[in-house]
N, C-alpha and C positions, 0 to 999 in steps of 0.2 A: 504493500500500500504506500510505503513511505515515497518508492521510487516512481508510482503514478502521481505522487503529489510534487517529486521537486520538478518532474515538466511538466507542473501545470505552472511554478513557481518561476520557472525563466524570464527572465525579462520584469518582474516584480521587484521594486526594494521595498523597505523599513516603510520609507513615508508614503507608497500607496499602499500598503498591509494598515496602515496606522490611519489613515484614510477610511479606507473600507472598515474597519473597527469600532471608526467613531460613528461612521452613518448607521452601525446594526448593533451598538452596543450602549451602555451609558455608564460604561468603568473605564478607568485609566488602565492598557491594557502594551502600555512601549516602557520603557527603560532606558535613558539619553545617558553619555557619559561614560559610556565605556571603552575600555579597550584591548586590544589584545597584540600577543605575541607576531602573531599574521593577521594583522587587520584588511589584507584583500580577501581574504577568506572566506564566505559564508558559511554558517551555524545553522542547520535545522533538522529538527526529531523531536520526538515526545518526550514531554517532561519526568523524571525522575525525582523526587526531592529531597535534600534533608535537611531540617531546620539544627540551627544552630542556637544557644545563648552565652552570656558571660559565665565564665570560668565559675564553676564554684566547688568545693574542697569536698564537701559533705557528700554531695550528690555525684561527685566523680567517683572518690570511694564507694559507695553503694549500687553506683551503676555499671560502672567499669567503663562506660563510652569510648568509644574511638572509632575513629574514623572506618576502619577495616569491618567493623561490625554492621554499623549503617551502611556503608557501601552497599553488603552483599542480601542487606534487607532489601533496598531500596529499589536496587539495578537486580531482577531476577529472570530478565530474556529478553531477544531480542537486542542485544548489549547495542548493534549497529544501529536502531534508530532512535536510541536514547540520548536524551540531552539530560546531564545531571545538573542540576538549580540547588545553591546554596547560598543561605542568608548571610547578613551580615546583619548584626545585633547591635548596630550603634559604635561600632569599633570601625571609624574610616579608615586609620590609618591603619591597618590589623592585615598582619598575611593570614589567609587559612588553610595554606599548603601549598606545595610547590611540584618540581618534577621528581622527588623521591612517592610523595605519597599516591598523585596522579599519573603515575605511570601504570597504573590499574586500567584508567581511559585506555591508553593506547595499549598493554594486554590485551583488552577485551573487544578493541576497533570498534569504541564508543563513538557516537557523533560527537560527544564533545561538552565544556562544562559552561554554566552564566555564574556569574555572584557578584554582586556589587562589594563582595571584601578583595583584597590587593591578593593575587598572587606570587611565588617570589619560581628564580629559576626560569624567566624569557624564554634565555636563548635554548635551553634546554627542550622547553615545552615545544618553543617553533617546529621542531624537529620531529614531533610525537604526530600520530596521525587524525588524532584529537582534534577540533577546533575550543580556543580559548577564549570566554569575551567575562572580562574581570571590573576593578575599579579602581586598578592602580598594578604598579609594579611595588611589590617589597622588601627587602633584603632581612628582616629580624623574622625567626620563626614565629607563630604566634598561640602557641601550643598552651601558654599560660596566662591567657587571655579568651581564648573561644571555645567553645566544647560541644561536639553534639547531642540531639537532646533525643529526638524521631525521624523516622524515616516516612516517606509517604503522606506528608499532611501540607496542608497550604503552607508555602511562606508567603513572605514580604519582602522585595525588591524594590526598596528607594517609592514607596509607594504604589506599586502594582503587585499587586495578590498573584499569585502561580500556584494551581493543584497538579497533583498528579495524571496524568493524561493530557495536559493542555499540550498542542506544540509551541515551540518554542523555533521564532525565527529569528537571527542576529547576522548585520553586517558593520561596516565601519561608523554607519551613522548612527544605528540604536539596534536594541533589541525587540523583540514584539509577541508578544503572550495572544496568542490564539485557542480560544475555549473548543476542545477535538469535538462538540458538535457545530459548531459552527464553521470549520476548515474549508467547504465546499462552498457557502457560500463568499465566504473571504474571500477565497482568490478568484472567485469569480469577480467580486465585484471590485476588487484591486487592479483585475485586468483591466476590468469598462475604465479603469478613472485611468488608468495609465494611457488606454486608445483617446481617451475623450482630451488629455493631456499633448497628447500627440497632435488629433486636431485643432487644438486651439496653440501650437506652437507654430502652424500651419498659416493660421488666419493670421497670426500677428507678422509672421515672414511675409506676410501681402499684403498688410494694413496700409489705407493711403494716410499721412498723416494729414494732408489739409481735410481730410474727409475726419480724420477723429479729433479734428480740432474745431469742426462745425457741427458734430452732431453728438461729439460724445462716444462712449463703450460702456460697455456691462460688464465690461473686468471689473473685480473687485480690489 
């Protein structure tokens, strides 16, 4: 399925996916401000998730968390059209792994990870067959600061809600949270704004300007 949807996706970016979302949606459903190791790259697959919180002492002990655990909760098949989504808890400047612990991605020839927390390891990552869209570069681990809590449940991305199952589209300009019943008709109507964009790029390469200087346009 995933591979009937990225040709219906050719020729679509962020800002008509983000487009089409707002005319069939009424949530904040893009993510601005990230970036990644290969930002020519495109990102997309269903969402995977797992929520993250601040570090705390009591409940690590009692739970044991780490990351290898919620991985293999979370990611259980299908690893190639999975996009793994991880929060970030209020910790901007915070790495929440790098190319030692996400070489699991490129193991399992994941599509790839989002999180608005700072990855560390770039050059490393560029090389992984992964795609990476993060919200910062880091160089301090940050192992004593973030912790995971669940696997599987909504997070929170800089303001846009992700469940499991939604896809998940990312290129250099944004990210784009698409609710998987809604998939079909998105890119449907991402195309039309894209042809409709097309033609009005059209009218304006022909515009006479003493004619739009006497009667006016409906450009907004």
């Amino acid at each position: 399925m995933i591979g009937a949807l990225k040709s219906k996706l050719q020729g679509l970016t962020a800002a008509s996916l983000t487009d089409a979302l707002d005319r069939l949606c009424t949530h904040r459903a893009h993510i601005l401000e990230l970036v990644s190791p290969t930002p020519g790259r495109v990102l997309f697959g269903r969402a995977a998730t797992i929520r993250y919180v601040p570090f705390r002492q009591d409940l690590s002990d009692a739970q044991s968390p780490s990351f290898s655990r919620f991985f293999h909760e979370a990611v259980t098949g299908d690893f190639e059209e999975t996009v793994l989504v991880l929060n970030n808890p209020g910790h901007a400047d915070t790495s929440i792994g790098g190319g030692v612990k996400f070489s699991r991605l490129h193991n399992h020839d994941m599509a790839g990870l989002v999180t608005d927390a700072r990855l560390r390891d770039f050059d490393e990552l560029a090389h992984y067959g992964p795609v990476f869209y993060c919200g910062g570069e880091a160089a301090q681990a940050g192992s004593h600061a973030l912790m995971p809590i669940a696997a599987n449940v909504p997070v929170n991305l800089r303001g846009t809600t992700i469940v499991p199952g939604d896809y998940v589209y990312a290129d250099r300009t944004a990210a784009v949270v698409i609710p998987g019943a809604q998939i079909d008709p998105v890119l449907e109507l991402a195309r039309e704004i894209e042809e409709q964009d097309e033609a009005f790029l059209q009218r304006i390469r022909a515009e006479d300007p003493l004619e739009i200087r006497r009667r006016g346009s409906d450009e907004i």
